[in-house]
Every structure is written in C-alpha cells, then in structure tokens.
N, C-alpha and C positions, 0 to 999 in steps of 0.2 A: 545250228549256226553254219552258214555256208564260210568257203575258203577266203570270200572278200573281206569277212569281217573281223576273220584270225589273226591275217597276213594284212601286211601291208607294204606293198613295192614302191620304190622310189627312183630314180635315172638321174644321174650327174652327166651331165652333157659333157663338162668339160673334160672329165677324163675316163667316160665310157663305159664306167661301172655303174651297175646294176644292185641297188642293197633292199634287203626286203629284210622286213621287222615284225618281230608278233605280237600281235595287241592281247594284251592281260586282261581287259576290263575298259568298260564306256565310264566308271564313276572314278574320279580320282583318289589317287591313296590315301587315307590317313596314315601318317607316321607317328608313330609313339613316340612322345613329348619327354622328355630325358628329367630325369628325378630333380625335384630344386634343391639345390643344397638349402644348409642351414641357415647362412646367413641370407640368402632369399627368401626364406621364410618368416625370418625376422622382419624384414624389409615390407615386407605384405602385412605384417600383423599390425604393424608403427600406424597409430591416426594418422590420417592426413589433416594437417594443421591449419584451422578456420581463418578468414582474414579478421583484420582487426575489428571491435563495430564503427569505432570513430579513429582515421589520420588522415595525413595529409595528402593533399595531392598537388600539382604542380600542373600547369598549363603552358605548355610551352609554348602555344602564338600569343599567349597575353601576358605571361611571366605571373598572373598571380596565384597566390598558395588559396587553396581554399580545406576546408576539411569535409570528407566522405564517410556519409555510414552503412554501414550493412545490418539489415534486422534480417532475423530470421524470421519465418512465419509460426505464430504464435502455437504452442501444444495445444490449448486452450478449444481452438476451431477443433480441431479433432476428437481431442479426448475429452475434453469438458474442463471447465476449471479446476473442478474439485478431484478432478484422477490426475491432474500431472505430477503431484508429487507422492499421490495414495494409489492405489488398486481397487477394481469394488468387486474382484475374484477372488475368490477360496484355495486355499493352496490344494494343490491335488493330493488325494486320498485322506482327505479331512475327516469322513465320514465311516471309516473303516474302523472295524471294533478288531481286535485280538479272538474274540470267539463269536461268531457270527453264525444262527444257521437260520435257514428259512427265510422268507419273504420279510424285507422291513417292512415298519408296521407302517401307518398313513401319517401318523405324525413326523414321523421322520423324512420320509417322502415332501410334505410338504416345508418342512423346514428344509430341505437341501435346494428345493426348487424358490422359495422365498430367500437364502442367502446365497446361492450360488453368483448371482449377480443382484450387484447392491446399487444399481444406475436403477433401476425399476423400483422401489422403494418409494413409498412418499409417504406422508402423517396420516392423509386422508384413507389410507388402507388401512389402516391400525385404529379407526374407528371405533368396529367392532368388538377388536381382540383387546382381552378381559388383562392388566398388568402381566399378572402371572405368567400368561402365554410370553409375552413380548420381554421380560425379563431371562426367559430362560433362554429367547435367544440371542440378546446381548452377549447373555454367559455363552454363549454359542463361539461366538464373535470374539470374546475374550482369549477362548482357549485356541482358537487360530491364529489369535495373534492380529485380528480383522479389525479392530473397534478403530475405524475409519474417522473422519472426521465428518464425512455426510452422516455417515448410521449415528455418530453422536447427537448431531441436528435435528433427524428426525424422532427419534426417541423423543428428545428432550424438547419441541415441538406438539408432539403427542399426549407425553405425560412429565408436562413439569415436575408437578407437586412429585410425584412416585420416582422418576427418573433423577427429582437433585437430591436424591437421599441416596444413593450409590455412586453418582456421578455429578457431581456438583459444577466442576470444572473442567475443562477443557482446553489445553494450552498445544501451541504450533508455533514452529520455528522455524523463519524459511531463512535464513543466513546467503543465500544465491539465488534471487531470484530468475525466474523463467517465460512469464506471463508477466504481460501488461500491468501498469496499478491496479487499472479497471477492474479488471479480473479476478485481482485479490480481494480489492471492495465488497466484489460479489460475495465472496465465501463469508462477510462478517455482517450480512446484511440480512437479516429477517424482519420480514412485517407483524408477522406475526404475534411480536413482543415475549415469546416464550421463555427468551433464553437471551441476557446480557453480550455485547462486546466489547472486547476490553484490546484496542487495536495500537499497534507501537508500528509507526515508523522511521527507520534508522536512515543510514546512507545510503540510500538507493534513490533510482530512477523514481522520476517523480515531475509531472507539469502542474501549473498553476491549477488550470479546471479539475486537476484532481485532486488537490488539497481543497479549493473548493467546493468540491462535491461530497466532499466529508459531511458538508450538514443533511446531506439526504437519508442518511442512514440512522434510520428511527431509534433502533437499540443502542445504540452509541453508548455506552457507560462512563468509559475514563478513554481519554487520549493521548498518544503521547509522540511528538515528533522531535527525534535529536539529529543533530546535526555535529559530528566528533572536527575539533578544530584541523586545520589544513595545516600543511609546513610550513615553514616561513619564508616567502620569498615569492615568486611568482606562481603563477599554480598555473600548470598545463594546459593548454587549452584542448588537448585531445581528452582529457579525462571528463568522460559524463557529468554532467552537474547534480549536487546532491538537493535532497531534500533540504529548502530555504522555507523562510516563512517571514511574511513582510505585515508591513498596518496597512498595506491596500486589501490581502486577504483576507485579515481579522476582519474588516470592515464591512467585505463580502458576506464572513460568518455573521455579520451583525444585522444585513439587510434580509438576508433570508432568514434569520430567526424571527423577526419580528414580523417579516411578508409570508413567509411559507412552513413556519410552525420547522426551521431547522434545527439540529443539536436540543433535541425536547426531553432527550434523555441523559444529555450531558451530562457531571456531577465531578470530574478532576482530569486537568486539563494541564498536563506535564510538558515543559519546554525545555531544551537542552542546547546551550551553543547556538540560539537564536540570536545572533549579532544585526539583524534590522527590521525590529519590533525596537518600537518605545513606547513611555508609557503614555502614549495615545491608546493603542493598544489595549491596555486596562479597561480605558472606556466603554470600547468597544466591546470588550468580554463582556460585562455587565448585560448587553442587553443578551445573551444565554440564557433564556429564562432557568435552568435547572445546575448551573455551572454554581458549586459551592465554595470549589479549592484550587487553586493556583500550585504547581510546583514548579519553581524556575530555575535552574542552576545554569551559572553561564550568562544572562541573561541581560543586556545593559538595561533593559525597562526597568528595572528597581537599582537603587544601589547596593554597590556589594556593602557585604557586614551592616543592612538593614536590622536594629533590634527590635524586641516583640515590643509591639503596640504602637509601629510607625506605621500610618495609615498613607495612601496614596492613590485616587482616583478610583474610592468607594471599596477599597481593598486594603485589609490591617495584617501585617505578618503575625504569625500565631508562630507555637513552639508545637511542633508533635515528635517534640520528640527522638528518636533515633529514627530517621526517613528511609524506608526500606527504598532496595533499588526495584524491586519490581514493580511493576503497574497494577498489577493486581494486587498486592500487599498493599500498595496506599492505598487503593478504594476501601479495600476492607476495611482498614485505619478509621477511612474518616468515617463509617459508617458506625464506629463506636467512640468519638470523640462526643465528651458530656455538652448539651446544647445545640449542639450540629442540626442543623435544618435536617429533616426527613427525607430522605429520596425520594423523587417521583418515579423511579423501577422499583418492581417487586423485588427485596432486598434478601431471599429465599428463590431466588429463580436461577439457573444455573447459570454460569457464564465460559465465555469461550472466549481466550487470550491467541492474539497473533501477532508476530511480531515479524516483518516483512525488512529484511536487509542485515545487516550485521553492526553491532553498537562498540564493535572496539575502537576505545581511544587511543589516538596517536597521540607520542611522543614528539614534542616538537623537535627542528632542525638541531643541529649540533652545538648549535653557539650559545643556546640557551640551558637545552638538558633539564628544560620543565617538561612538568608529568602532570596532563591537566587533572585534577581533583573532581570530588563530588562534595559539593557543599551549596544544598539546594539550598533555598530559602520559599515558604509555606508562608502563602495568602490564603488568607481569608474572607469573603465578599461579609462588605459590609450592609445588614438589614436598613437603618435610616439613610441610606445614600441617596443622592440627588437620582433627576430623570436619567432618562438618554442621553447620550452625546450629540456635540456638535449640531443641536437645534435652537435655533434663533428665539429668542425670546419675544415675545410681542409685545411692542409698546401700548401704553394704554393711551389715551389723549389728553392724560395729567402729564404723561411723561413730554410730551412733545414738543416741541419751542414755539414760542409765542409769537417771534417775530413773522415778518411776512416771507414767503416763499420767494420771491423775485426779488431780484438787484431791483432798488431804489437808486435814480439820480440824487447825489447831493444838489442845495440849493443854491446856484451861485449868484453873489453882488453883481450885476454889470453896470456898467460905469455908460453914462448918459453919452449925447449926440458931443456934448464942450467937450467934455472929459477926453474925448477920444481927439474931437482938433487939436485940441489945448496940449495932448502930447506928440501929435504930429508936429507943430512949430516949435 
C-alpha cells in the first residue's frame, strides 16, 4: 500500500494549517452492539398485538362510521385442512429401541418410511396390505401418540368391518376455530360411505351457503346446530354473527333433498336456540327422506312443555327418555328405540364426531339472573303423514264452478221514446 492510501492531508485555508490523518481501513467499523438489558428482552419477547377482525372506523370527509375486517389468510392453503390443528410427523427418535444392534430389518425400514409422513397415505395403498400388516401400524401410531384424524379416515375407509372393532369412533374438538366452514366440511365429508358423521355446530362463523351446503355431504348421520342465547339488550354489532338457521334454509334443505338426493343419510337432526324456525319448518324436514328424530331445545317451532303424543306437521313428540347432551349418544339412542325405522347407514360402521366452535351457555344480563336450561323435547316423524309441503292441490273439473268465466251485463228495462218526453215536461 502506497503513502497516499495510509495518510491523508488536508489545508484549512483560513488559518494555514496543515492536518493530515491515517486511514485504518476502506470498510467501515462495526461497533459492538452494548448487551440489552432485561427488560428489552422482555420487550422483544411480548407478541405484537393483531388488529381486531371486525371495528369501527370513521370517515372523516363523510362523517360516516362503517365497520372493517381483517382476515388472515387461511392455514388451510398451506398446510392442508387436516394438518392445521394435527401433524402428519413422527416425533423424532420414534424408532429407537434401548438395545439396538445391526442393520434394521426391512420391515421396519418400510414402516418408518410409510408413517414418517402421513400427507402421502391414501386407502388405495392399503389395497394390498393383509389387516394384520395395517393393524400393527396403527399400534404404531398409537404409541407415538400419532393416531391423527386423517390416519383414522383412512384405515377406517380401508377396512371398516376390521378397523370398527378397535376404533369405532372417532371424536374432535375444535373450541377456536382457524379455517374457513368450508374447510372444516371438508374433514367430515367422505364419499365413500365407509365411515359415519356425526357434525355439531356451535357459535361460530358461519354463512348461509354453508349451512346450505350441509346437504352435500353424503355421510351426514346426526346434526346438530346451536346457537347459545345473547345478553339482553342490544348486541354489538362488531361481534361476528353466529350460527342462525331460518325456514328459508330448511326450505333450501328440502329442494335439494328431493332434486339432488341431499341429507340421504340424515337420521337426528338437533336444534338448540333456533329463535326463527317455525313450524313451517317441520314441513319442510319431512321431505329428508332418511331424517327419523327431531331434538329441539329452545326452539319456538313446538311449544314449550309439548306432551307425548302431541302431534304437529307430520311429527309426534315421543319420551326417550333421559336425553343425553351428546350428539353421538342420541344417535345411538335412537338406533335402539323398539319400532324405530332402520337406518339407511351401516349401523356398524365407524363414525367420526366434530364439533366446530364452542357450546357454552351464557348467563343472561344481570336483571334477570336466568341460567338458560336443557329441556329438549324429541320428535318423532310420523309414518302415515301427508305429501310434501306447500304444493298446490289440483283441482279436478267437479271441483270447478259452474258459472261462466266473464262478467255478464245485467238486463236492464229501458223506458220507451213517451217515457223519456213525458218526464222531460
């Protein structure tokens, strides 16, 4: 390095000195960053706090309020439906024995590489493999602590009859949801018909088309939408709207069961705190071709303290009884009440319970200091009931009236050429 690049001189004109400076280096320093204290570390640890989904906002060149949301974008896209709340990895060092020596053998090998990741899995692999195989690596699954709710799907997909003698059921709880309705739809939706669902939705997010689209899900076994009463007084309008259910959507339920083969697997159909259903609505259920049992608690369509064997639009309350609160416990129920119509599902097929939001009832406002109850009351569909609703009857041509279709003129006297002089003078 030459002396121009060491030094560096400089000349102050005004007072004739001369200062020259050494250059250290062409790259600028790093200085060493001073230790953070404690409470900066706290401070960095602390989430940073999401906006709200739904408030308000305010326009100040128009003065009006309107309300804004924020969504996130769905886990769903990324990880799949069925991994946002599960894993389909193995926890590490699963496969590790206490005394180990030599080469694992190939069966091993191929069971690490068949559950290592459980996103590759389908029914159609398991073709081949003889129970036995496919049993022992459930037990696989079990002792990891893995037994997913996909790997229960496909098993139980695979080998109904073999798989519902170990695992019959299958129950989830999503108390906060994450994912779209949609999405959760997804996870309860098999074509296959292998394996029952048995789906509850509570207080949560929820649009019209997608309680409509409840009829597309073939497996459908029991359903169950509640809706936990509000406080008393005006209700927020930044708070999300819950799960409602009206007689325009029963209605919906009623066109597509009868146009596109909807709710064919239907059989108990739980309502909770549905304040605008009436019993039009009944009607409507009726054409479900497979819907046997009504539970209604809360529910103005009947009236309350209805006793057994009050019938109302093709439906007679029945007693069964102590009415469990699970959804899955009344199916079973009615599936051994003496005379009860047959299921049209395999009543030996496994089933899979989900329950999407959270079902705690509120306590109402303070002035009342009621605690709403459970006191369902159990329909019955009745066998000799009339057709369909709300279709017009056709008249026959006995029925019809006799007279003639168009206004007739009456006949009137008029009074001659004198008549008419004779009251002029």
């Amino acid at each position: 390095m030459s002396d121009q690049t060491l030094f560096q001189t400089t000349y102050n004109a005004r007072t004739g000195h001369v200062y020259t400076r050494k250059k250290v280096s062409d790259e600028p320093q790093q200085f060493k960053r001073k230790k953070a204290s404690s409470y900066s570390e706290l401070i960095d640890r602390m989430p940073i706090p999401k906006p709200k989904r739904i408030h308000e906002v305010v326009d100040r060149n128009s003065g009006q309020v309107y309300l804004e949301s924020f969504k996130e974008p769905s886990l769903a896209s990324s990880k799949g439906a069925s991994w946002v709340h599960e894993t389909p990895f193995l926890p590490e060092g699963w496969d590790k024995q206490p005394i180990a020596r030599g080469a694992p053998s190939l069966m091993h090998a191929a069971t690490r590489q068949a559950l290592s990741d459980q996103r590759n899995l389908r029914p159609e692999l398991f073709a081949s493999v003889p129970w036995r195989l496919a049993k022992s690596l459930w037990d696989i699954l079990g002792q990891c602590n893995k037994q997913t709710t996909y790997a229960w799907k496909i098993f139980a997909t695979a080998y109904p009859e073999e798989f519902g003698k170990i695992a019959s059921h299958r129950a989830m709880k999503i108390e906060s949801p994450l994912m779209p309705m949609q999405d959760y739809l997804s996870l309860v939706k098999g074509d296959s018909l292998s394996w029952g669902a048995i789906l509850t939705l509570a207080a949560t997010h929820a649009r019209v088309p997608d309680l409509v689209g409840l009829a597309n899900i073939p497996n459908l076994i029991a359903l169950e939408i509640a809706t936990p009463l509000q406080y008393e007084g005006v209700q927020d309008e930044s708070e999300a709207p819950m799960v409602d259910l009206d007689d325009r959507v029963v209605r919906s339920w009623s066109e597509l069961a009868q146009n596109s083969a909807g709710f064919a697997a239907l059989r108990v159909l739980m309502l909770q705190f549905q304040s605008n259903i009436s019993s039009v609505a009944l009607r409507y259920l009726r054409d479900l071709p497979a819907l046997q049992f009504l539970v209604l608690n809360g529910c103005p369509a009947i009236p309350a303290g209805a006793a057994v064997g009050f019938e109302l639009e093709g439906w007679a309350v029945v007693d069964m009884g102590e009415v469990p609160k699970s959804l899955q416990s009344i199916y079973q129920k009615t599936l051994e009440i003496d005379g009860a119509e047959k299921s049209t599902f395999p009543v030996d097929a496994p089933t899979f319970s989900l329950q999407v939001g959270q079902k705690t009832l509120k306590v109402l406002r303070g002035t009342s200091k009621k605690t709403v109850g459970y006191n369902p009351i159990c329909l019955r569909r009745i066998k000799d009931s009339g057709g369909p609703p709300y279709k017009k009857q056709k008249t026959t041509p006995d029925q019809k009236h006799a007279g003639p279709k168009r206004a007739v003129m009456k006949e009137r006297k008029l009074k001659d050429l004198g008549g008419l002089l004779q009251d002029f003078l």
